[in-house]
GULUM-869858 format. One record per residue (C-alpha): x, y, z; residue in one letter. Coordinates in pm, whole numbers, padded with zeros to 5 digits, always signed. Last residue first. Example, Ala and Ser with C-alpha at 12.3 -4.5 7.8 and 13.67 -1.06 7.14 Angstrom:
residues 2
+01367-00106+00714S;+01230-00450+00780A;
//
This chain:
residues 67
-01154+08751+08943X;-01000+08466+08759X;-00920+08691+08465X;-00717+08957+08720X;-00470+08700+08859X;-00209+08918+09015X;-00424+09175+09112X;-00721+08912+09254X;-00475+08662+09423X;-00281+08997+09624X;-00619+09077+09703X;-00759+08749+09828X;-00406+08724+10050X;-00455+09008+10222X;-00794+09018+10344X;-00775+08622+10434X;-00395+08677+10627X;-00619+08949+10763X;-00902+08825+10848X;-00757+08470+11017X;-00523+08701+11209X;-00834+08871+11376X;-00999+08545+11414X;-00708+08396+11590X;-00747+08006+11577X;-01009+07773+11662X;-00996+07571+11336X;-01368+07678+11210X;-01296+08031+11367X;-01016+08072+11161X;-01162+07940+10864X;-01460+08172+10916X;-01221+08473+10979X;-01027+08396+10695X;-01331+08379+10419X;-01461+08691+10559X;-01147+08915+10551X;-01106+08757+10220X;-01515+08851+10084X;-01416+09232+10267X;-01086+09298+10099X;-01152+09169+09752X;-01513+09406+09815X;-01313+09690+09929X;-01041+09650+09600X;-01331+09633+09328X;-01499+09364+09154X;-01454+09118+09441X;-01328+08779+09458X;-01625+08543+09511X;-01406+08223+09509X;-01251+08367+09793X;-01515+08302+09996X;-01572+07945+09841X;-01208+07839+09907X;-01168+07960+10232X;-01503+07764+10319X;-01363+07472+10186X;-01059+07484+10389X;-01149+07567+10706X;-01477+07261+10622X;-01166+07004+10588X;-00943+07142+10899X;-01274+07111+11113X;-01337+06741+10983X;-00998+06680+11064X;-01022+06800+11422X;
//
C-alpha cells in the first residue's frame, strides 16, 4: 500500500508539473494527474479529477512564474 501511496504522489507531482499555458490545458493535465493518483490509491476517480482539476488551477493563477 506504501508503494501505491509513493507512485500517487509522484505521478501528481509530474502531471502537475506540466501546468498548462491556458485555463483548459491547467484543467485537463490536473484532471489527469488526480485521476491517476486516484486510481493508483483505489479511490474515487471522479473525485481524484476534480480535487486534481481544481487544485492545478488555483496553483497556476496564484503562482503564474512556476507555470
Amino acid at each position: 500500500m506504501q508503494a501505491k501511496l509513493i507512485i500517487a504522489a509522484f505521478a501528481a507531482c509530474t502531471g502537475l508539473a506540466a501546468c498548462g499555458d491556458t485555463t483548459g490545458e491547467q484543467v485537463v493535465y490536473g484532471a489527469g494527474a488526480g485521476a491517476l493518483g486516484s486510481a493508483l490509491i483505489d479511490g474515487n476517480l471522479v473525485t481524484g479529477a476534480a480535487v486534481g482539476a481544481a487544485a492545478n488551477v488555483i496553483y497556476c493563477k496564484e503562482n503564474p512564474r512556476k507555470c
